[in-house]
Each structure stands twice: as C-alpha cells, then as structure tokens.
C-alpha positions as CSV (number, residue, x, y, z in Angstrom):
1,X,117.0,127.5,37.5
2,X,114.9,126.7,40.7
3,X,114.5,129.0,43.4
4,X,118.4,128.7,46.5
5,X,117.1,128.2,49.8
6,X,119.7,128.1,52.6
7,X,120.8,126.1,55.5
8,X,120.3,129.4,56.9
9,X,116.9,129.9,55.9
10,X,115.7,126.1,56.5
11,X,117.0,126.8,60.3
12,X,115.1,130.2,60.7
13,X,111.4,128.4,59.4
14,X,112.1,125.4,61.9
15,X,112.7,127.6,64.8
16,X,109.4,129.8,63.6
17,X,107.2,127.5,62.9
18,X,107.8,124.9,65.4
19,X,107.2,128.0,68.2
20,X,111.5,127.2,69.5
21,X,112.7,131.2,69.0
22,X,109.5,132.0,70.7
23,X,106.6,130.3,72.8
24,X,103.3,129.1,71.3
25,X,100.0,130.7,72.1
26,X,98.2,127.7,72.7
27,X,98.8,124.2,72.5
28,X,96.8,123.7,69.8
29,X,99.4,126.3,68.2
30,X,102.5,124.1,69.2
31,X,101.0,120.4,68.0
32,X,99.7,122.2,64.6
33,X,103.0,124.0,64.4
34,X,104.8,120.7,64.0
35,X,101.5,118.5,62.7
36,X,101.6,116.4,64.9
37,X,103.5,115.2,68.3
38,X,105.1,111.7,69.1
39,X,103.5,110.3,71.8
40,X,105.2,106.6,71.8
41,X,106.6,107.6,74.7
42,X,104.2,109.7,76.5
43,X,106.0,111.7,78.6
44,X,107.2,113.4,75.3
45,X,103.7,114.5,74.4
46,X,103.9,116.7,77.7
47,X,107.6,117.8,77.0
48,X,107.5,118.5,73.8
49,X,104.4,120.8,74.0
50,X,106.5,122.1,76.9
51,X,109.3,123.4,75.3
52,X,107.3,125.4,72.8
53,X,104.9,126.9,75.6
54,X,105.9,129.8,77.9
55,X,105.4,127.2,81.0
56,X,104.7,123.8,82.2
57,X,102.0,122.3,79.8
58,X,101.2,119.2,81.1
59,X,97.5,120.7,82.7
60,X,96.7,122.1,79.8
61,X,98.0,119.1,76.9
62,X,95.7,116.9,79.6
63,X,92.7,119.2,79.5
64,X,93.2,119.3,75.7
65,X,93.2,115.5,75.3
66,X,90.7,114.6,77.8
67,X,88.4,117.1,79.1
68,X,88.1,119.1,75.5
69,X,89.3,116.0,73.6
70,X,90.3,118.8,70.8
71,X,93.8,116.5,70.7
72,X,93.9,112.9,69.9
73,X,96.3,110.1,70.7
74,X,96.3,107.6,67.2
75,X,98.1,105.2,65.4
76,X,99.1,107.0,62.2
77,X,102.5,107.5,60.2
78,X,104.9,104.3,60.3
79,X,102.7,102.9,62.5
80,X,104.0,105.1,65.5
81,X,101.6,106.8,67.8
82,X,101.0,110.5,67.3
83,X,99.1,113.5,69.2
84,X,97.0,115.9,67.1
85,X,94.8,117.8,66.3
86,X,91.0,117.0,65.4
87,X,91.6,117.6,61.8
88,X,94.8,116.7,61.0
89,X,94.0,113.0,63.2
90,X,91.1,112.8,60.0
91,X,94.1,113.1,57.6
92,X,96.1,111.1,59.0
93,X,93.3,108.1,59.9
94,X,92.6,108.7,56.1
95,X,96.0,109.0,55.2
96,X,98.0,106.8,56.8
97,X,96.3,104.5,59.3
98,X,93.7,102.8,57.0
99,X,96.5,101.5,54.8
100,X,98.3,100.4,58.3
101,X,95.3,98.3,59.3
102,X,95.3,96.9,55.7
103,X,98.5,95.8,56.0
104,X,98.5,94.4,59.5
105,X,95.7,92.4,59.3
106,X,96.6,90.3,56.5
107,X,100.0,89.8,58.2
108,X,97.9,88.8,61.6
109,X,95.9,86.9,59.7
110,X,98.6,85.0,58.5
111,X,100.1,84.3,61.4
112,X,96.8,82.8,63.1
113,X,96.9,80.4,59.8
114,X,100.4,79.2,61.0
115,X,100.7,79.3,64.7
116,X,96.4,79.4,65.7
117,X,95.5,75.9,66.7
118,X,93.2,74.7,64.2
119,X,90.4,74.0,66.7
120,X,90.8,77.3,68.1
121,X,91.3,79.1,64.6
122,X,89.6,77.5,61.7
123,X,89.0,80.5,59.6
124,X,91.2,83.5,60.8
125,X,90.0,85.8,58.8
126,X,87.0,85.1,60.0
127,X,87.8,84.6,63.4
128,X,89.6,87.8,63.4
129,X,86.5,89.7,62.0
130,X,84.3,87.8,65.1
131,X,86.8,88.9,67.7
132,X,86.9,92.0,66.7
133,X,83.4,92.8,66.8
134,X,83.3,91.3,69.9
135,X,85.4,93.2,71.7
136,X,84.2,96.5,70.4
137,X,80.6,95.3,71.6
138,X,82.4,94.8,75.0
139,X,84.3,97.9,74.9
140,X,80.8,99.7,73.9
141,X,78.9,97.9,76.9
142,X,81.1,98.7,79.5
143,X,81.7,102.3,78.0
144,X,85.3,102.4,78.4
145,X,88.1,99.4,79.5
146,X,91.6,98.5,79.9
147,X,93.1,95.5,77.7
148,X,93.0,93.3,80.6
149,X,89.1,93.8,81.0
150,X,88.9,93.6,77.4
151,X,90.1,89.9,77.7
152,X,88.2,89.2,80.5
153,X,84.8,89.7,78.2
154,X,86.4,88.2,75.1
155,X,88.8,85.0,76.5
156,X,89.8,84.4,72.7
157,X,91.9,87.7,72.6
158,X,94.4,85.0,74.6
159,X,95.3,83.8,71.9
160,X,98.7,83.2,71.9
161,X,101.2,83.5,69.1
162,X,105.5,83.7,68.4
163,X,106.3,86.8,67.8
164,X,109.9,87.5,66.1
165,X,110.3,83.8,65.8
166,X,114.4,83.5,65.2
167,X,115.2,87.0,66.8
168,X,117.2,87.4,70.2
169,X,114.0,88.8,71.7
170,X,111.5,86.3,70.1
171,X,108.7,85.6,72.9
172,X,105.2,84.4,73.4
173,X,102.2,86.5,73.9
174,X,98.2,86.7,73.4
175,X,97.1,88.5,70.1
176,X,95.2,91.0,72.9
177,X,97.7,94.0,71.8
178,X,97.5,93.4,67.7
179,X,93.6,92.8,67.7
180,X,93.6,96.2,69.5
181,X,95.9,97.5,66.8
182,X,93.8,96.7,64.5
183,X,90.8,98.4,65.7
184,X,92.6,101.7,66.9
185,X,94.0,101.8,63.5
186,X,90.7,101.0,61.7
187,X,89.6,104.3,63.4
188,X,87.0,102.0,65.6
189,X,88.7,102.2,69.1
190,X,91.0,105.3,70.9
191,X,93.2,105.5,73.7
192,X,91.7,107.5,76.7
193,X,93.7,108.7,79.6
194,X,96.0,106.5,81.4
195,X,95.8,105.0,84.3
196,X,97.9,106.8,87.0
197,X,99.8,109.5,85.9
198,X,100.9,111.4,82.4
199,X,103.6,109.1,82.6
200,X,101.5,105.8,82.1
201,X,101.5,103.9,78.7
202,X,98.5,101.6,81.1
203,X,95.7,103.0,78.3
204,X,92.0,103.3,78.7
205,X,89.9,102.8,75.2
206,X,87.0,103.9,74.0
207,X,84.8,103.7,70.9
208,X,86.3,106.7,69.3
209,X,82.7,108.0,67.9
210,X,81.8,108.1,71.9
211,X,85.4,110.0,72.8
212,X,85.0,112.2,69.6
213,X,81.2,112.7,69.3
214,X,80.2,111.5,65.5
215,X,83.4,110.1,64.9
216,X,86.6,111.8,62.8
217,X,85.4,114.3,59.7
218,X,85.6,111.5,56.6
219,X,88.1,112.2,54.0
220,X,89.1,110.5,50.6
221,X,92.6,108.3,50.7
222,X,93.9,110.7,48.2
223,X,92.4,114.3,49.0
224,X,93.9,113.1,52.6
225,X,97.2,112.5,51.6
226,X,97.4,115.3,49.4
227,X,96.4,117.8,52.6
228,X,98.8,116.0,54.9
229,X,101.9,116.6,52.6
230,X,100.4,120.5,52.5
231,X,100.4,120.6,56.0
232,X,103.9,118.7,56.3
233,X,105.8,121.0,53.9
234,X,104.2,123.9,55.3
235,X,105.6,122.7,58.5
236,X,109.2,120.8,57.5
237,X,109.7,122.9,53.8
238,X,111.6,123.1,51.7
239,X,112.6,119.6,51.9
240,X,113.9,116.8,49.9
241,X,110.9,114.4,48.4
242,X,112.0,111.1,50.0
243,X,111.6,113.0,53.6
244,X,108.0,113.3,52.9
245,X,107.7,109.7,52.2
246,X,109.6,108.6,55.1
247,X,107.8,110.9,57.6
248,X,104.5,109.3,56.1
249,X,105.3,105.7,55.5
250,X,104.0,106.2,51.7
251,X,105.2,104.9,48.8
252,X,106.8,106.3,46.3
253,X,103.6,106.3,44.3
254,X,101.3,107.6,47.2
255,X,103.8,110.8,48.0
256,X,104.2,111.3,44.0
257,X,100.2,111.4,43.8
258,X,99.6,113.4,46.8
259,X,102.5,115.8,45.9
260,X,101.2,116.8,42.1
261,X,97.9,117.8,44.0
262,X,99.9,119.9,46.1
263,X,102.0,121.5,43.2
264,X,104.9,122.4,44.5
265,X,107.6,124.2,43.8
266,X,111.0,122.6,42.6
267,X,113.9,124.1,45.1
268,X,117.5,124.0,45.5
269,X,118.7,123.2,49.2
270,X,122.1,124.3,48.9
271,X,122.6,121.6,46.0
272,X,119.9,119.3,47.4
273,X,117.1,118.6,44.9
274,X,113.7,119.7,47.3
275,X,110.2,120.8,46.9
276,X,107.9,123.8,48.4
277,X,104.7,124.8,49.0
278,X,104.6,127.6,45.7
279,X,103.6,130.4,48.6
280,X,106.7,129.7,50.3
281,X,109.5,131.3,48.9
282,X,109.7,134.3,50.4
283,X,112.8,134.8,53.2
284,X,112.2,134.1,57.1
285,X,113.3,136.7,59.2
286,X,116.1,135.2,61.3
287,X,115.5,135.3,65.0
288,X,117.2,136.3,67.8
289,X,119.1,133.1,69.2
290,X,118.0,131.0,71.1
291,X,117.7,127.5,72.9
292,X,115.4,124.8,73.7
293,X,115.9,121.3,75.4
294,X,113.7,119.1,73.3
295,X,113.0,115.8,74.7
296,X,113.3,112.2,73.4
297,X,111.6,111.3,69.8
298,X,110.6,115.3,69.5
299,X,108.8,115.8,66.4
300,X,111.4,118.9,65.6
301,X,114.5,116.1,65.1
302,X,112.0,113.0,63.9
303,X,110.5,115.7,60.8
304,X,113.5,114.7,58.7
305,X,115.1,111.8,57.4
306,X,117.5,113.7,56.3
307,X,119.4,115.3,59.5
308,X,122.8,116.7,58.6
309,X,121.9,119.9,58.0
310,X,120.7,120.4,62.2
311,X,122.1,117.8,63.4
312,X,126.0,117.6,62.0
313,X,127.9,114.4,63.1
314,X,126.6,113.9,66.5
315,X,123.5,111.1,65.3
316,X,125.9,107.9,67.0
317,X,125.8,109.8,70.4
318,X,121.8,111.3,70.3
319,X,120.3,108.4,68.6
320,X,120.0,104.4,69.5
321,X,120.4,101.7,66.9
322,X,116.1,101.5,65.8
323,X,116.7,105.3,64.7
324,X,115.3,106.8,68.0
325,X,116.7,110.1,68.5
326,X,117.6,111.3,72.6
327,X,117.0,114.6,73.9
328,X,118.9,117.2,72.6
329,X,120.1,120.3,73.2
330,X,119.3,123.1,70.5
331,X,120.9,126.4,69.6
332,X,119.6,128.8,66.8
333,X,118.5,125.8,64.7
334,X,121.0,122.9,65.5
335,X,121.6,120.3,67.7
336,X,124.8,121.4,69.8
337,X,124.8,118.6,72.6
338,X,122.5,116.2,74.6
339,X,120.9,116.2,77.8
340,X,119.5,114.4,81.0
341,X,117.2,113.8,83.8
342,X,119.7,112.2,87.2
343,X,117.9,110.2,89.6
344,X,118.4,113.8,91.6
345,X,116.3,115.8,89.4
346,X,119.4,117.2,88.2
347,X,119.3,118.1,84.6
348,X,122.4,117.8,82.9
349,X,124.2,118.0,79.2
350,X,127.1,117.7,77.4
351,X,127.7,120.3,74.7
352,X,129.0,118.5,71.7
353,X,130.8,121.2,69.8
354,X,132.0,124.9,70.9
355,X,129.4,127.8,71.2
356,X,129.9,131.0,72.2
357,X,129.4,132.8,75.2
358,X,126.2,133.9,74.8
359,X,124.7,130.5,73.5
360,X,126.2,128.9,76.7
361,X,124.6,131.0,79.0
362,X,121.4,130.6,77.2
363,X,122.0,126.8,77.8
364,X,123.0,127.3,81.2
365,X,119.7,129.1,81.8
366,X,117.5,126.9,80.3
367,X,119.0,123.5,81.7
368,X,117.8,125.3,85.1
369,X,114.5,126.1,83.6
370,X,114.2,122.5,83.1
371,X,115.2,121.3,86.7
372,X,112.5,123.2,88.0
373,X,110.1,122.0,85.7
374,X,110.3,118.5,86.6
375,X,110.3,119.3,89.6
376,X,109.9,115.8,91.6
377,X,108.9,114.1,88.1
378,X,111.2,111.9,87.3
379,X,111.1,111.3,83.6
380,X,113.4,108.4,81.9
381,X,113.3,108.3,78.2
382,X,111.5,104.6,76.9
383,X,114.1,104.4,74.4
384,X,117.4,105.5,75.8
385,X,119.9,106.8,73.8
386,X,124.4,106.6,74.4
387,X,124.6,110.1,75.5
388,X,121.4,109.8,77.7
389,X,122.4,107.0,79.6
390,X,126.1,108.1,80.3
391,X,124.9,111.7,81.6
392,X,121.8,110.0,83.6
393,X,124.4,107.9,85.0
C-alpha cells in the first residue's frame, strides 16, 4: 500500500515551505521556497515576496533583480512570466521556454504567410530570422531599449497582423510584441527594470548575456526538466501527477520522462493517487496558526491545479473566467475569504466561511499590517477578480 498523506499534512509543508507560518530570511529564500514567483502582473512580484518577508520587500526584490541581478524576470511555464532565481531561470529556459519559442514561432510564422503582404513578407521564416537578428544587433548597439526604440531602428517590427480574428476582442497590431517574445523566450533578450515605478509593465530589454554576464548555466532539455519537477515537488509535494504537468505546460510524455528521473514515490492523498520526492515522507510539524494576505496570481494558490483541498468552494468568488486567482485571505493553510485595496488605501476583506476568534483577530491584525504597507501605493490587480472588484468598490 503507498505511503497516507493528509490534508493536514499537505497544509503544514505549504505554510513551511512557502515561508507563510513564518518569514523568510532572504528573498532569495522566499522565490526558492515557492520556485519561482508570477510576475504577469508586477506588482505581485513585490507582494508576494512581501508577505513571506518580515517587512516591506519591494527595496530589496529591486536590488535583487537589478543591482545584483541574482533574480530574473523570464518567460517560462505556460508561457507566463515568472521571477527566479539564477538557476532555477536555467531550468526553466531549458525546460520550458525553448519548447515555447518552438512553438510560437511556427505559429507566427504562419500567420506572416497569411496576413504579411507578400511584398513585405516573401519568406517569413526567413524574414522572421532577419528581423530578429536585427533587432538584437539594435538592442546590442544601443545597450539597452524600450519596444518603441526597438521599432524605431527596425521599422519592419510594424508589421501588422489580426490577432484573435473572429473573437469579441479581435484587433490589429505590429508583430513588435511577438518578435520580442520570441527572442526573450529563445533566452536572447531579458526584461530590465521598468520604466517609472515597480508598478510599470513599460520594460527595458537587454541582451541577457550583458544583464547576466556569460549568459544562463546551459542545461540538457531532459536533465532540466527532470530538476524542475525535483524542485517543484520539493516545493508543491505530495501532489497529484497532472499538477506537475499543468504547472509546467509539459506533456504528458515530458512530465512522465522527467518524473522517472526523479523516482518518486507513489502516495495516497487522502484517496488521491500522488507522487513524492522518496526523502519526503516523514511528518511536518504543524505550526502555530497563522495568516497571510497573498496577493493576485500568488504562486502559493497558482502551484496547483488541483485546489479543493485549500481553497474549498470559494474559486467563482476568488478567481475570474481565464483561471486568474484574486487575492486571498489565508488561515493555517486555506483560503478563508478575499481581500482589497479602496481607492483610500483602505484594505478590506470579506471572510468567506466562519473562523474562530483567534484566526479573526489574526486577520484583523494583519489587514492593518497591509494598509500600512501600501502606504500611498495604490495597487489594482491586472486581472480583477468578482470579490476584488465588489470590496474595491
């Protein structure tokens, strides 16, 4: 018979290892901790590094990314962008992203054969290939530029193509941000520090062997993919297989090949089929309770495909219809309501099933924490979520 692990137990490793029951040392401790951070929306790069950290992080996740550079902002797993460390960001460029840029070239390329205007496009695989060179020698020239420089030196990233042809929200536009895609995911290009403030999704690139001396550490597809699942059950164990392979974006074939590597252990999640890292079995101590405010896309709530177990039946109030999850509001290892930012600075939430008295002071305490964190930052989620939106009001 394989090995019981617990609801229990399952809670008690995520609030451990993903530094909620107690604060981080370091940063680099609270993005390993979970592998890596979201960072579609930035502001929860800052937030989420934030909650795990004694204090305010957003100094020290800045000086991490861009005065140490020992964090890096890539394209990785289902072709969202992530924050991480040096040497997970070689998995996952390994990994993950290589098969991305694979992928979404032959589907650009594609699209320039249809839409491209012959005269402009004769060849678009070729004339991808010559674009792209040429805006990485312009990128490399000027040292470092914004996508709207970038098109300056190279017109023919103007381009222009239909995207979602037949959707509500089909529209228009230059092939700038796809080409750049393309080269960020090909591990060519990297995202510097914004322009203005942490908030900013207005990128700066760079050559990413100029932001990260030498380039990333080169790994093999496989031996990449077998570490990233390592790290990812290390992190998310015991967990059910297909959780792996949605958190990557493999295929069923990739996660089975990277997970005999790995060996692990067959478990039993309360009548759940799962896996775990063979070193793993022993008990967590359970810890004291506690409560964090996580913010918007947090890796803690995105780990898992399968949520039930933390976040019960509160997804149609925390989540909005792409699968983007709201901030929440955690106690001892499960989502117990949702919370917000007013236009005040007021931070608000709604608890979404009873706790006791203890939890709601806890909850109490640390919705003030919040409010004083932000301060006079003003912080609105880029995908906003029901519960978000009724409490922001």
């Amino acid at each position: 018979m394989p090995p019981k692990i617990s609801t229990d137990q399952r809670r008690a490793r995520l609030a451990v290892r993903h530094h909620l029951a107690a604060p981080a040392a370091s940063v680099a401790d609270a993005v390993a901790g979970v592998v890596a951070l979201h960072a579609t929306d930035p502001a929860t790069v800052h937030l989420s590094a934030s909650a795990r950290l004694a204090g305010p992080a957003v100094p020290d996740v800045e000086r991490a990314l861009y005065e140490e550079r020992s964090l890096l902002r890539l394209l990785g797993m289902r072709r969202t962008v992530f924050v991480t460390g040096l040497e997970t960001a070689a998995l996952v460029q390994a990994g993950c992203s290589a098969d991305i840029e694979v992928k979404q070239r032959k589907l650009l390329e594609q699209h320039l054969g249809q839409q491209g205007h012959p005269e402009n496009v004769p060849e678009p695989g070729a004339w991808l290939a010559d674009v792209e060179a040429s805006v990485e020698a312009a990128l490399r020239a000027r040292g470092s530029a914004t996508a709207q420089q970038l098109s300056e030196d190279e017109p023919r990233l103007r381009q222009q193509l239909l995207m979602a042809a037949g959707k509500p929200y089909e529209a228009i536009g230059n092939v700038t941000s796809r080409v750049l895609f393309l080269l960020a995911a090909g591990g060519r290009i990297v995202r510097g520090r914004p322009r203005g403030s942490w908030l900013s999704t207005q990128y700066v690139w760079h050559p990413l062997d100029e932001w990260v001396p030498g380039g990333l550490p080169p790994w093999g597809a496989e031996e990449a993919r077998a570490e990233l699942a390592r790290r990812w059950l290390r992190a998310y164990g015991p967990a059910p297989v297909s959780d792996l392979r949605w958190w990557t974006g493999w295929t069923a074939g990739q996660t089975k090949k990277a997970l005999a590597a790995v060996s692990p252990v067959e478990v039993d999640i309360e009548g759940v089929p799962g896996v775990a890292l063979a070193d793993d079995l022993d008990p967590v101590p359970v810890p004291a309770p506690w409560v964090a405010f996580l913010p918007a896309l947090d890796p803690t709530p995105m780990g898992w495909q399968d949520r039930e177990w933390f976040l019960g039946p509160h997804r149609a109030a925390l989540f909005d219809r792409s699968g983007n999850i709201g901030p929440t509001v955690w106690a001892s290892g499960r989502v117990v309501g949702g919370w917000a930012q007013r236009a005040s600075g007021e931070v608000v939430f709604r608890l979404l099933e009873e706790v006791d008295a203890e939890t709601r002071a806890l909850v109490d305490a640390e919705a003030e924490r919040c409010a004083k964190w932000f301060g006079e930052i003003r912080a609105v989620p880029r995908f906003r979520t029901p519960l978000e939106r009724e409490l922001a009001g």
